[in-house]
Every structure is written in C-alpha cells, then in structure tokens.
C-alpha positions in Angstrom: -10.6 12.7 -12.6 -11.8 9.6 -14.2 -10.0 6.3 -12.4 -10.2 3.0 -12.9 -8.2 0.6 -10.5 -7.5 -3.1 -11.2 -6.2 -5.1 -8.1 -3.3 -7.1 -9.7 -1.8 -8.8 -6.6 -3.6 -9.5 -3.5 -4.6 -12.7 -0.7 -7.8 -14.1 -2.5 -6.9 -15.8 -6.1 -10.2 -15.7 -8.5 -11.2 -18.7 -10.8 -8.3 -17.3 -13.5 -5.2 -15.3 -11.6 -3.1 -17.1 -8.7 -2.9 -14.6 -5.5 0.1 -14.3 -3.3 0.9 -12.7 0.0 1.6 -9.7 -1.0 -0.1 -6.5 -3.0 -0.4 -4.7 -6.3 -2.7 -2.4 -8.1 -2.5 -0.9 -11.7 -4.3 2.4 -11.8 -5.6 4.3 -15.0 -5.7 7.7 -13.7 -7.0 9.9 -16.6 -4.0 9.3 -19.7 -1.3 8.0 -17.1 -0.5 4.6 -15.8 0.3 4.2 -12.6 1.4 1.1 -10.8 1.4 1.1 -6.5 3.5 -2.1 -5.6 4.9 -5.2 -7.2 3.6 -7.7 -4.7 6.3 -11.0 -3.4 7.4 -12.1 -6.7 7.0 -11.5 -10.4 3.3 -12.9 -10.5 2.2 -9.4 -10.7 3.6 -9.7 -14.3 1.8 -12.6 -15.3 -1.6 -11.4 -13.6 -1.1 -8.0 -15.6 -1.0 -9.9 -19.0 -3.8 -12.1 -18.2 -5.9 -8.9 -17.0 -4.7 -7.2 -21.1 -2.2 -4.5 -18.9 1.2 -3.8 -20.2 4.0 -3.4 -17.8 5.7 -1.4 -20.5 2.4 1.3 -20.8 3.5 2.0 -17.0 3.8 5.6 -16.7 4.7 5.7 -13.0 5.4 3.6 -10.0 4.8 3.8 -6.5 6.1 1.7 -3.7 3.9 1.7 -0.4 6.6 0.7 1.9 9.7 -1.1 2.3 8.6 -4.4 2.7 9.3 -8.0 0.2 5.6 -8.6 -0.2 5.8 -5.0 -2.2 8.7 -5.3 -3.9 10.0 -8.0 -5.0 8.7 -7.8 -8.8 10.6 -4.5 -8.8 13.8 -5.9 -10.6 11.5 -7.8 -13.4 9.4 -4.6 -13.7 12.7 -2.2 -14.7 14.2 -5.3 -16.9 10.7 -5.2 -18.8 10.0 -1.3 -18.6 12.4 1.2 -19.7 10.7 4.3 -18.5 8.5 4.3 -15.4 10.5 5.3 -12.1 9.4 3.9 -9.1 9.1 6.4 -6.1 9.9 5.8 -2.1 9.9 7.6 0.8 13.8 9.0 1.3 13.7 7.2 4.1 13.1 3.7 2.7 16.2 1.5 2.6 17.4 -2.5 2.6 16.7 -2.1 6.6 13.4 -3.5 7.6 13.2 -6.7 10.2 10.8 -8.7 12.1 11.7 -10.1 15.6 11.0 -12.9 16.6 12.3 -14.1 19.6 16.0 -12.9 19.6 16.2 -13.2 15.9 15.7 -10.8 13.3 14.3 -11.7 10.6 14.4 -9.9 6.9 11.6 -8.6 5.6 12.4 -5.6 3.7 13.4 -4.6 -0.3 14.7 -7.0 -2.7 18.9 -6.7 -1.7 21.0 -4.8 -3.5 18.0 -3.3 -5.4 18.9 0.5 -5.1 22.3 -0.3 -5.8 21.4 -2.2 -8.8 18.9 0.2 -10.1 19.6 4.7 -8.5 18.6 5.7 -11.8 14.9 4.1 -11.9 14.1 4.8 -7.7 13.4 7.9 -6.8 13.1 9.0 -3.3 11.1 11.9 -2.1 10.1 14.0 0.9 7.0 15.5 2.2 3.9 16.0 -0.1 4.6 15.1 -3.8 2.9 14.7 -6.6 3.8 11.6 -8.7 1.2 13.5 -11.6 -1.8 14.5 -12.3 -4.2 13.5 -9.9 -1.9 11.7 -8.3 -0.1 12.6 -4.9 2.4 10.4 -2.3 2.0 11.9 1.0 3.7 10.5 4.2 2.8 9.5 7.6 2.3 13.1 9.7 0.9 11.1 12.9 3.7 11.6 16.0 4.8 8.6 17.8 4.5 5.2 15.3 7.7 3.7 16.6 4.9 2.5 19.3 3.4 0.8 17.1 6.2 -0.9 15.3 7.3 -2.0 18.9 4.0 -4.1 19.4 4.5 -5.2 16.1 8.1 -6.2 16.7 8.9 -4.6 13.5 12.6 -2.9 13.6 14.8 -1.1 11.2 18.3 -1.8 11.4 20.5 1.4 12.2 24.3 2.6 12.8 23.3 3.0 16.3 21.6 -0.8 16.9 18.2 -2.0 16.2 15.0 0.6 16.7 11.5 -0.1 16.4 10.0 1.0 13.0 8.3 4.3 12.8 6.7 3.5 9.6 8.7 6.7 7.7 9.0 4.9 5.1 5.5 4.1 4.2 3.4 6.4 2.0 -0.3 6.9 0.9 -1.1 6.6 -2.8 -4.1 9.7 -2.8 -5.8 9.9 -5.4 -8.1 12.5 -6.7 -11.6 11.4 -8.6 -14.9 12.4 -9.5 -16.1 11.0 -6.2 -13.3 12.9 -4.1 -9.9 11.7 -2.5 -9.0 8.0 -2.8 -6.7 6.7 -0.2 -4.4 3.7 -1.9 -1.9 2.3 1.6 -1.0 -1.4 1.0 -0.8 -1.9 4.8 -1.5 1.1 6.5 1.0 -0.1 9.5 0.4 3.6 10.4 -2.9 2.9 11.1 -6.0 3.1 8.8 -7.8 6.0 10.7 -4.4 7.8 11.3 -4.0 7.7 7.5 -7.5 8.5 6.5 -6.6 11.8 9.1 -3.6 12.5 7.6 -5.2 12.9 4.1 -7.8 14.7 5.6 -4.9 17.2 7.3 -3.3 17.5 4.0 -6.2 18.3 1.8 -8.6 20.2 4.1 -11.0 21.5 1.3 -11.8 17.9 -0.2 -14.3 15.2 0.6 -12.1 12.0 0.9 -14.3 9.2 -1.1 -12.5 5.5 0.1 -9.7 4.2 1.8 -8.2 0.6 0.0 -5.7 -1.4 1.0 -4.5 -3.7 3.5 -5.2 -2.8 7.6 -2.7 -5.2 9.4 -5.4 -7.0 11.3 -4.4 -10.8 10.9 -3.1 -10.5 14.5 -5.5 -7.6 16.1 -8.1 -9.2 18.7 -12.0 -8.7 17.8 -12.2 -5.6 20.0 -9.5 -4.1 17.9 -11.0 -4.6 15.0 -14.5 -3.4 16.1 -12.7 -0.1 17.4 -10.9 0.1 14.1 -14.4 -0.2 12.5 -16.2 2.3 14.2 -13.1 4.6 13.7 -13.3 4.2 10.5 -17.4 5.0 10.4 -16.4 8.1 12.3 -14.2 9.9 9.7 -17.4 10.1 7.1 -15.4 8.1 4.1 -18.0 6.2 1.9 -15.9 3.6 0.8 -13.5 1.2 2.2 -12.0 -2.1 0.0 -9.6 -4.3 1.7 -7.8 -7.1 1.8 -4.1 -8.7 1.9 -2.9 -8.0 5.6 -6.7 -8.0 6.7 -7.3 -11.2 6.5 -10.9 -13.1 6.8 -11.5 -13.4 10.1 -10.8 -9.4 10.6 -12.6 -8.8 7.6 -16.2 -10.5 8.1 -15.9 -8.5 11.9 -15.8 -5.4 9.9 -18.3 -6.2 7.2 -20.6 -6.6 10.2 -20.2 -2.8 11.4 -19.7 -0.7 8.3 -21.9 -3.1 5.9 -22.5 -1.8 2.4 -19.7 0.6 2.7 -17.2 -2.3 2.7 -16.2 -4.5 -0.1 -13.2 -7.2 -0.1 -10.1 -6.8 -2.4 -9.1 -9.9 -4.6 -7.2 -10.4 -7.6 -9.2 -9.6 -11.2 -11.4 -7.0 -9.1 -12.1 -3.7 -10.6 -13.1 -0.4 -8.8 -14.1 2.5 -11.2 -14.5 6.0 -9.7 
C-alpha cells in the first residue's frame, strides 16, 4: 500500500520546525491518517500545521508506549479532534518510573489522562489491526524485565515496584509496496528483538525498514556495533532513526550499515 510518512516530532529541529525530546510521525497510509505519538508537549500541533497536516483529518492514533515524551500532546490532540481514538497496549497505565538513586522519578502518561478521556483510548491485546495496512503488534520476546532492570526503568504495582517488562510498548507495522515497515519510537524491547518479532508475526512477508528510536544515548560503542551488525543480519533494507539514538550512537552505526541508514529529523519525509 502506497505510504507516505512525515516525522513531526523528533531530536534534530530543521531550519523551520523546533524539535523536542520526544517523538511523532503522521502517516498517510492509502485514504487513512494515522498519527503514532504526540511527542513531550503540544509542539507536535504546531509542527503539523507548518508541515499543511490537520490534526482534525486524523483517522487513527497510535501510542508507542507509556512514556511523557509520547504523550503528552494527547489531551490537545482529543480537545482539537473529535474522532480519532488513540490505541495502547491494555497493559499501559499512569505507572512508569525511572530510578535514580533511591528516587523514582515519573516518566509515564500525562496524569489523569485515561480518566479524563476512556471514551477516546482504546486498549488492546495481541495482534490488532488499527486498519488497513495498518497493524499494532506487541512485544513476544520472553524475559524484558532484564532489560528494564539495567535501564532502571520500573512500573509501579500493588505489590511494590518491578522492573519494566516493556508490555506496554507496541510496534506500529506497516504494510507497503516495499514490504513491512517497522514504526517503534524507542524499541526499549530491543531493535533486533522487534525486527524478530515482526518477522514471527508475519512469516510470509519481506520486512522493508525499521524507524524509530533505539535507546542508545547510554549503550557503550561495542553495544552499538553489536546492535549494528544485528541489525545487518536480519536482511531489512532500511533503517531511519533518531530521538533516543542520539549522535554519537548514530554516526557508529552509519559506519557499519552505510547506505542502508538514514537519520530521522523533524520536516523529513519517507515515501514507500
């Protein structure tokens, strides 16, 4: 199916839109609108006029994961569009944390969102499709809460604090004329766990390009280079990312998969 993505929110600003830390695209996937995130504030807004999208043509919403830096437009978006529901894991709540020290520090949705708004957020299980050509599809990879323990990333429980197993982050997959595209903001999960995961979930298709954000800021250069080669190893052509990357991570990569890499920024357009 005919796609055309525009990166709305990311890291890297561009001669006319501000960036933030945080993360949005607006995809055109055949008739339907569909938009994955609301980054850290309502700039997405502002970036969406400048870039001649409406919020109020949104057909559909996606939210990556249950973090701020995804979320936090998502009050402005439902005051501004009447019609678009925004859709989360069923296990995504107001729980997320990062530790530091002894101290937990907040880092999740916008409070008192889902109270505010159990009409407009949807929450789902398993494999779903959002819509045509269009498909959410959770982490399937066993044993994440390692990973959110390194990361000192908790969720905040009945029965204390535990570290986060990422179940409430989701893949945007997309289907094009090129094969699956592979939309994860953060990919906390891992980037090759997800591109596997996809790969599990939709054995007969060629997966084209994985975009999105790898959590790397704070990986060592050996990480990275293992993340890279990784990547090379699954067969995916194309690979955009940004946000949680970061510079340093990035330009490490570009080094090993070269022309199949390209760096997400605000204003930037992929059409597949």
């Amino acid at each position: 199916m005919e796609t055309k993505l525009t990166v709305v929110v990311d890291n890297i600003s561009n001669e006319d839109l501000q960036g933030e830390w945080g993360f949005c695209i607006h995809a055109k996937v055949g008739e339907n609108n569909v938009l994955i995130d609301t980054g850290a504030s309502n700039l997405f807004a502002e970036n969406m006029e400048k870039l001649g999208l409406n919020i109020a043509d949104v057909d559909y919403g996606a939210i990556s994961h249950a973090h701020y830096d995804h979320s936090n437009g998502l009050q402005y978006f439902f005051d501004h569009n009447d019609k678009a529901n925004f859709y989360l894991r069923e296990s995504a709540a107001e729980n997320c944390y990062h530790k530091k020290f002894i101290f937990h520090f907040y880092i999740g949705l916008p409070k008192h969102i889902i109270k505010r708004n159990p009409d407009r957020l949807k929450f789902v299980s398993g494999d779903y499709k959002l819509c045509e050509g269009v498909y959410l599809i959770p982490h399937k990879t066993p044993g994440l809460e390692a990973i959110g323990k390194r990361e000192m990333m908790y969720v905040r429980t009945k029965k204390g604090w535990k570290p986060d197993d990422f179940s409430h982050e989701q893949s945007v997959v997309i289907d094009t004329d090129k094969g699956l595209v592979i939309i994860n903001s953060c990919s906390h999960g891992g980037a090759v766990n997800i591109i596997n995961e996809v790969k599990e979930t939709f054995p007969d298709k060629h997966i084209y390009g994985l975009i999105g954000g790898f959590h790397l800021y704070n990986k060592s250069e050996e990480e990275v280079k293992t993340l890279a080669e990784g990547i090379i190893s699954t067969g995916i052509d194309y690979v955009c990312t940004g946000h949680c990357t970061m510079n340093r991570a990035y330009h490490i990569l570009k080094d090993i998969l070269g022309d199949k890499l390209e760096q997400l920024q605000v204003g930037k357009i992929i059409e597949i």
